[in-house]
C-alpha positions as a Python dict, from the first residue, in 0.01 Angstrom:
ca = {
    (1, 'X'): (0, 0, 0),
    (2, 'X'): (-299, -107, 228),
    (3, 'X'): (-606, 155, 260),
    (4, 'X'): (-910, 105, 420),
    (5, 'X'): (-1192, 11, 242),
    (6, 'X'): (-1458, -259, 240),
    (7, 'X'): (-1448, -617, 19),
    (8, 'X'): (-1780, -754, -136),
    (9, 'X'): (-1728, -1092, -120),
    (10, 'X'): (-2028, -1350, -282),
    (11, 'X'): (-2297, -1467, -37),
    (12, 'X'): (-2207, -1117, 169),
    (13, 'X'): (-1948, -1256, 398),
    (14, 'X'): (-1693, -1055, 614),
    (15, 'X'): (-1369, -1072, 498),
    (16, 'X'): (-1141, -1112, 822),
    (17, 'X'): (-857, -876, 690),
    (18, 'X'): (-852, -525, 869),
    (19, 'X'): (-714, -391, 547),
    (20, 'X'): (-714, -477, 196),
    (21, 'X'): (-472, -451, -77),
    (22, 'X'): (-535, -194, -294),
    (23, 'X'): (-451, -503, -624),
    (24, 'X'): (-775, -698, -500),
    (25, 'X'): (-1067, -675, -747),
    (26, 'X'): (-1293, -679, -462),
    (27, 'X'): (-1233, -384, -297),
    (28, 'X'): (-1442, -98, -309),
    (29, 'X'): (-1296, 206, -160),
    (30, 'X'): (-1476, 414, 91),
    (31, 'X'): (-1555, 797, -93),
    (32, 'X'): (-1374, 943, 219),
    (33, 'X'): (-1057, 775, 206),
    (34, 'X'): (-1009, 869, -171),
    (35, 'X'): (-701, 1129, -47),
    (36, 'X'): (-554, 812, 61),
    (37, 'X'): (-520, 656, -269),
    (38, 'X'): (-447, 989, -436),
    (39, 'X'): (-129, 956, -169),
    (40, 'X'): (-91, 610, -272),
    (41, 'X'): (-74, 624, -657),
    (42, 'X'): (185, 943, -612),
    (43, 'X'): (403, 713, -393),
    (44, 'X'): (389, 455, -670),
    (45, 'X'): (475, 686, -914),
    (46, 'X'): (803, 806, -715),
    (47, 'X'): (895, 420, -586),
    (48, 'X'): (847, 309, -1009),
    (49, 'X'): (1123, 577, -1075),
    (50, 'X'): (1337, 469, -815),
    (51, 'X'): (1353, 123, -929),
    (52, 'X'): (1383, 196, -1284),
    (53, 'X'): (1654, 479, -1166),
    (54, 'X'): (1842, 180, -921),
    (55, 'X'): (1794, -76, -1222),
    (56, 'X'): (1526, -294, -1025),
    (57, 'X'): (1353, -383, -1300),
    (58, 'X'): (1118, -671, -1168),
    (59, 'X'): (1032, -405, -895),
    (60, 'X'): (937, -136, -1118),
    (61, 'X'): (710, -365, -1307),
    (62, 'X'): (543, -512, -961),
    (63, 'X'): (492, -108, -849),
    (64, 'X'): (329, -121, -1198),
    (65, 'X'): (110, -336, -1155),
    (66, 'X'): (-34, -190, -837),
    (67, 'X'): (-53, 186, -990),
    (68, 'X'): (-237, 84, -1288),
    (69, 'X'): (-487, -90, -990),
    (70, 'X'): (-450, 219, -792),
    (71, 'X'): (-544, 446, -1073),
    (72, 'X'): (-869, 178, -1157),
    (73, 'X'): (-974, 205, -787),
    (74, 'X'): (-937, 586, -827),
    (75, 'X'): (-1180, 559, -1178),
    (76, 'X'): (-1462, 359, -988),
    (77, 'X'): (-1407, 554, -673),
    (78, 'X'): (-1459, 848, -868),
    (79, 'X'): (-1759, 698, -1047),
    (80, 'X'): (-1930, 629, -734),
    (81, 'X'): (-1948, 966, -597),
    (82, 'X'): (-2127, 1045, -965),
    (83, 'X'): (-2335, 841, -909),
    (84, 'X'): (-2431, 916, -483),
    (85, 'X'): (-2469, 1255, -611),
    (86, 'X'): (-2654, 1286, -986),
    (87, 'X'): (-3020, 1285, -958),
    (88, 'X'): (-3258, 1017, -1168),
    (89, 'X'): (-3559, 1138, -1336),
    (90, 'X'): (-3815, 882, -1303),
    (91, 'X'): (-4082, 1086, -1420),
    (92, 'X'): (-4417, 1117, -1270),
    (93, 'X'): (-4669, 884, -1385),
    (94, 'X'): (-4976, 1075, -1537),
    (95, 'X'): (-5312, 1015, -1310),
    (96, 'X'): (-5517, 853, -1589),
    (97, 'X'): (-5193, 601, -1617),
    (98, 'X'): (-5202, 511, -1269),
    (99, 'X'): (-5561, 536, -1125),
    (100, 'X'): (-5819, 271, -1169),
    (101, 'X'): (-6121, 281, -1403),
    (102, 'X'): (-6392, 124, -1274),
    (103, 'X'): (-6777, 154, -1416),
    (104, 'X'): (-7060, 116, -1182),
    (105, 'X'): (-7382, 21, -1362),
    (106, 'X'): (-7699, 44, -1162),
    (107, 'X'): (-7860, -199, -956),
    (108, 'X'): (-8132, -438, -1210),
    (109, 'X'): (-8479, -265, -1194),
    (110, 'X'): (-8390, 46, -1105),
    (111, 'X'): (-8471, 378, -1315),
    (112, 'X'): (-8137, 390, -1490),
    (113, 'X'): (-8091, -11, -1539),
    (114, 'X'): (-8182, 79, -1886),
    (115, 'X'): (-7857, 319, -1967),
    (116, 'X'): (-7644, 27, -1812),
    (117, 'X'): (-7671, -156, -2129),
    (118, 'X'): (-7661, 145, -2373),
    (119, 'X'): (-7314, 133, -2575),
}
């Protein structure tokens, strides 16, 4: 039940596991390896009936557990390709909304000092 993936930890440090559980609410699965857990929450699903088939009741509900995480990490796996892949509009800013308006009066005592103080 161990799939490659990466763990964001607080403070952004390593975790020293090569693999991570696919239970821990810190891992974020790599886009690539989602095949994996699709292989994962199938094996789940046939291990679940076994143990309810064999009467291993306190198994079943453990393989439970870690389907209902395995179809999560699917969800937010899925929800990050949507996300790599659907386009923002940010819109374009209109030029009077981002450019500057500045008024130059004329220098004092020249011809059009005058018009500088017109409204």
């Amino acid at each position: 039940m161990y799939l490659p993936g990466h763990i964001h930890q607080y403070a952004d440090t390593n975790c020293i596991h090569e693999h991570s559980c696919v239970r821990c609410p810190l891992l974020r699965i790599d886009p690539g390896q989602r095949h994996r857990l699709v292989e994962i929450r199938d094996n789940l699903t046939a291990r679940i009936a076994e143990a309810e088939r064999e009467g291993w009741l306190g198994d079943a509900e453990g393989l439970r557990v870690s389907l209902a995480a395995a179809k999560e990490k699917l969800a937010q796996t899925d929800i990050t390709v949507q996300r790599r892949t659907t386009a923002v509009e940010l819109g374009m800013p209109a030029f009077p909304k981002i450019a500057a308006r500045t008024i130059t009066a004329p220098a004092p005592g020249t011809a059009g000092a005058d018009a500088a103080h017109l409204p």
